[in-house]
C-alpha positions in Angstrom: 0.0 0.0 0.0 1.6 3.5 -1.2 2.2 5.9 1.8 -0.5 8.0 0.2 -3.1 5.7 0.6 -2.5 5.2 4.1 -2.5 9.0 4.8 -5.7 9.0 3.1 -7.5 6.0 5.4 -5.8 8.4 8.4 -7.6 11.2 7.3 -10.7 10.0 6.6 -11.0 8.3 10.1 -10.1 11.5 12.0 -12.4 13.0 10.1 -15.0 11.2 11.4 -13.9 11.2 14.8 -13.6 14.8 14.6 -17.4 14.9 13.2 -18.4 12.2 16.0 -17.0 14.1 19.2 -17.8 17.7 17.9 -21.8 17.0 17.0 -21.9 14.4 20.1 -20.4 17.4 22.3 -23.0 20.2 20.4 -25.9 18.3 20.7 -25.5 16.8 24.2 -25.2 20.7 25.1 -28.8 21.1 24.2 -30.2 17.5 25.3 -30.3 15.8 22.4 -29.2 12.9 24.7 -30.5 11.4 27.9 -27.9 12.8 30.4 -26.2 16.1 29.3 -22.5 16.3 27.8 -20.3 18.7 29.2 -16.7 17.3 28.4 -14.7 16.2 25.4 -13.9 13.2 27.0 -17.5 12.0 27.2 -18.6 13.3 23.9 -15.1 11.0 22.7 -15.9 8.4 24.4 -19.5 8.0 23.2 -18.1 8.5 19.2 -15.9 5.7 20.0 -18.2 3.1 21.4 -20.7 4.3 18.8 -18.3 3.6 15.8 -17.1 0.6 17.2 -20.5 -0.8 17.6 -20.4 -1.7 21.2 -23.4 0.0 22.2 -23.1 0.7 26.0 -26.6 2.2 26.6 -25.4 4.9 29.2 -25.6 7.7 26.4 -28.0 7.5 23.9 -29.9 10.4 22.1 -33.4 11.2 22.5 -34.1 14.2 20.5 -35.1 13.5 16.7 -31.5 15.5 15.3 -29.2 14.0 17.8 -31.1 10.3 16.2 -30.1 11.2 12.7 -26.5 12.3 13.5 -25.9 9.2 15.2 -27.4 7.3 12.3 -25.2 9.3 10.0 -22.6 8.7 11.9 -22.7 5.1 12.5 -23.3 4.5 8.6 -20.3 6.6 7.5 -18.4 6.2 10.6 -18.4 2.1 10.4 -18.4 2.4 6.4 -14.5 4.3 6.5 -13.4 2.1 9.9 -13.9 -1.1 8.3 -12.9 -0.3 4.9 -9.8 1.4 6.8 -9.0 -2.0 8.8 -9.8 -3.9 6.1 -7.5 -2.3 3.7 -4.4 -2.0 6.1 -5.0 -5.3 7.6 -5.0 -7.1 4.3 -1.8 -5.7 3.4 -0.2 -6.5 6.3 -1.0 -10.2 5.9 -0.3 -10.2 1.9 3.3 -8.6 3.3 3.4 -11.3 5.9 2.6 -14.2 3.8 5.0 -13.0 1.2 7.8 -12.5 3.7 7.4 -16.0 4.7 7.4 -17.4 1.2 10.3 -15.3 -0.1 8.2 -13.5 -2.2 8.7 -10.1 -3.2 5.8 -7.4 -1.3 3.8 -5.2 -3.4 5.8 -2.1 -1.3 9.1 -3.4 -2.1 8.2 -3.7 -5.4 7.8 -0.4 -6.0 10.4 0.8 -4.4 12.7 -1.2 -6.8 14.4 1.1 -9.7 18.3 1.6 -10.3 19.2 -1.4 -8.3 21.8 -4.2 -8.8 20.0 -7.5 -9.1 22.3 -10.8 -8.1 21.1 -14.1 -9.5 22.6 -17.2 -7.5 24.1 -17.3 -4.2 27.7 -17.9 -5.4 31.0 -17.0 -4.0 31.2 -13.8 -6.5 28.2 -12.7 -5.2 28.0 -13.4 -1.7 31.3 -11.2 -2.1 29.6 -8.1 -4.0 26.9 -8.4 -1.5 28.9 -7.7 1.6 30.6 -4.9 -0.3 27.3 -3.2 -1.6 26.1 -3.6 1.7 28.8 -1.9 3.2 28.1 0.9 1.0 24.4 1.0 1.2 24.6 0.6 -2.2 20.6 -0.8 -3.2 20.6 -4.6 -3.9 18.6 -7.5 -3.9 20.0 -11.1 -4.0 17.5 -13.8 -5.7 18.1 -17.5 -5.3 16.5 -21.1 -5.6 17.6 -21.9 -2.3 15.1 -21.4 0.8 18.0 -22.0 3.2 20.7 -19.5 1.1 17.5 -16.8 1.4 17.1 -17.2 4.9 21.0 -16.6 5.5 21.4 -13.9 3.5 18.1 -12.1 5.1 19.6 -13.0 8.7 23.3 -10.6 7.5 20.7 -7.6 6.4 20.2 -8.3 2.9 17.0 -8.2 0.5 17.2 -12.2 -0.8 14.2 -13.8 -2.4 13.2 -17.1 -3.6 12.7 -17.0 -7.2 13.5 -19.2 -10.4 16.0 -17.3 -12.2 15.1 -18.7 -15.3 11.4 -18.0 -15.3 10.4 -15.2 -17.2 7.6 -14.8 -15.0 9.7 -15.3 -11.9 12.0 -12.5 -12.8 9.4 -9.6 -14.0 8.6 -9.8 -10.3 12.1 -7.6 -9.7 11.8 -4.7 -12.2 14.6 -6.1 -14.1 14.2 -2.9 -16.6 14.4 -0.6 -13.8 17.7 -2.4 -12.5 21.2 -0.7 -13.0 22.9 -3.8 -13.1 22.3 -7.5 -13.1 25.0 -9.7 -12.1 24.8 -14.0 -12.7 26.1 -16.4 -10.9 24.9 -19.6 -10.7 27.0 -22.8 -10.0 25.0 -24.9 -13.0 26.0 -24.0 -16.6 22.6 -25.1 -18.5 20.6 -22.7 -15.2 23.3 -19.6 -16.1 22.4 -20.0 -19.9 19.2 -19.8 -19.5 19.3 -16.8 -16.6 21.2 -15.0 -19.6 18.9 -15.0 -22.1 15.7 -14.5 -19.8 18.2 -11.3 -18.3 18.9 -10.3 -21.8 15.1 -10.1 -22.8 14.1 -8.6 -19.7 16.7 -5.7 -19.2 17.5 -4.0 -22.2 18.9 -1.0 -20.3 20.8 -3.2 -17.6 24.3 -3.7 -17.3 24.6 -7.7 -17.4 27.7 -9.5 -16.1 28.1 -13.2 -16.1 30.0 -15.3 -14.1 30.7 -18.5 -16.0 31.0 -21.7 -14.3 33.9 -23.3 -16.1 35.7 -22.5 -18.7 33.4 -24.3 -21.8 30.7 -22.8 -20.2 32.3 -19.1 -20.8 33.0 -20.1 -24.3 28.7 -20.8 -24.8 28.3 -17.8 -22.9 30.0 -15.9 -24.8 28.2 -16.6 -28.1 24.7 -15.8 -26.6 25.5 -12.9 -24.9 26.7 -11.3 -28.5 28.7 -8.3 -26.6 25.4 -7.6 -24.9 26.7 -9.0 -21.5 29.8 -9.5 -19.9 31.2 -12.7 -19.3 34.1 -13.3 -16.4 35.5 -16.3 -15.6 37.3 -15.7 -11.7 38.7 -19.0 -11.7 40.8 -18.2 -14.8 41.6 -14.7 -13.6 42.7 -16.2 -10.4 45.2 -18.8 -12.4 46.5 -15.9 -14.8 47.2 -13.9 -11.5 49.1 -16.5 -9.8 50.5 -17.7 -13.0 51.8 -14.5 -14.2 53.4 -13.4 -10.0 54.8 -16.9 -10.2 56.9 -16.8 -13.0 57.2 -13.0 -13.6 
């Protein structure tokens, strides 16, 4: 639910408070109920309990305009409480359930745009994490893996559970508002197909790939088309010890 919204239902219900305790306090000036209303307090408290349905029977009006402002009160009163409650309530749960899931919440989502996305939970990323965390740089880590999620959530980060190689799946993260998407996945045949879904999905996106091994750079390579970058770490680790070895 947009803050807006929510300022709105706020509104709207102190509105009709206000219009509860200031025609409750009026009227039960000029007995339009059984005992007489001399204090904010009471003409509060009967608004309340009238809203809220509960019905007490120690204040109730007895002239024929004090009867129709507390029907037009109950009627609008109870008509923006419960839609109020209702609407709040229910997104708290859907935020709940999706929390529990590893799904994505409406809020977040929109709150998503020139963000780094990570697919996969390897070593690569787990590293750019900590350092965009650091930063406060904005990230979100997505990966197959309920128990990798529940890690990274527990160190401060935004980790989901998603299929990166569902088109569907991956829409959910705004993958054409992201800054940069960054692959790494352990499997070769799971990072080819992140690729190409990342490649349809984020025209605008900086894409980097972290191949798996080195024939999997090679296919990489060839489908990314210079639209992606492809790294290999394990081979720029060997050229770096290779090359301070026998330099």
């Amino acid at each position: 639910m947009k803050l807006m919204e929510v300022m709105i239902y706020l509104i709207s219900l102190l509105a009709v408070l206000a219009f509860g305790i200031l025609g409750t306090y009026v009227l039960g000036q000029h007995g339009g109920f059984n005992v007489r209303i001399t204090g904010w307090v009471d003409a509060a408290y009967f608004t309340v309990v009238t809203i809220s349905t509960l019905g007490y029977g120690d204040i109730y009006p007895v002239s024929t305009t004090a009867k129709i402002f507390v029907m037009v009160l109950i009627i609008v009163g109870l008509g923006v409480f419960f839609s109020a409650i209702v609407a709040i309530a229910g997104e708290f749960m859907n935020e709940r359930i999706e929390t529990l899931t590893g799904r994505m919440s409406t809020f977040e989502k929109r709150s998503l745009n020139k963000h780094v996305i990570l697919i996969g939970s390897g070593t690569t990323n787990l590293f750019l994490a900590e350092r965009m965390f650091e930063k406060n740089e904005r990230f979100i880590v997505i990966t197959n893996d309920p128990g990798n999620a529940e890690h990274m959530k527990k160190l401060g980060y935004r980790a989901y559970i998603a299929d990166s190689t569902s088109d569907s799946d991956l829409r959910e993260f705004e993958p054409g508002k992201a800054k940069a998407i960054v692959i790494d996945l352990k499997d070769s045949s799971r990072t080819i197909y992140a690729l190409l879904v990342a490649k349809e999905l984020a025209a605008h996106a900086k894409i980097v790939v972290v191949a798996p091994t080195k024939a999997a750079e090679h296919h990489l390579r060839n489908i990314a088309a210079g639209k992606a970058m492809i790294v290999n770490p394990a081979d720029i680790a060997a050229g770096t010890i290779s090359d301070s070895i026998f330099k």
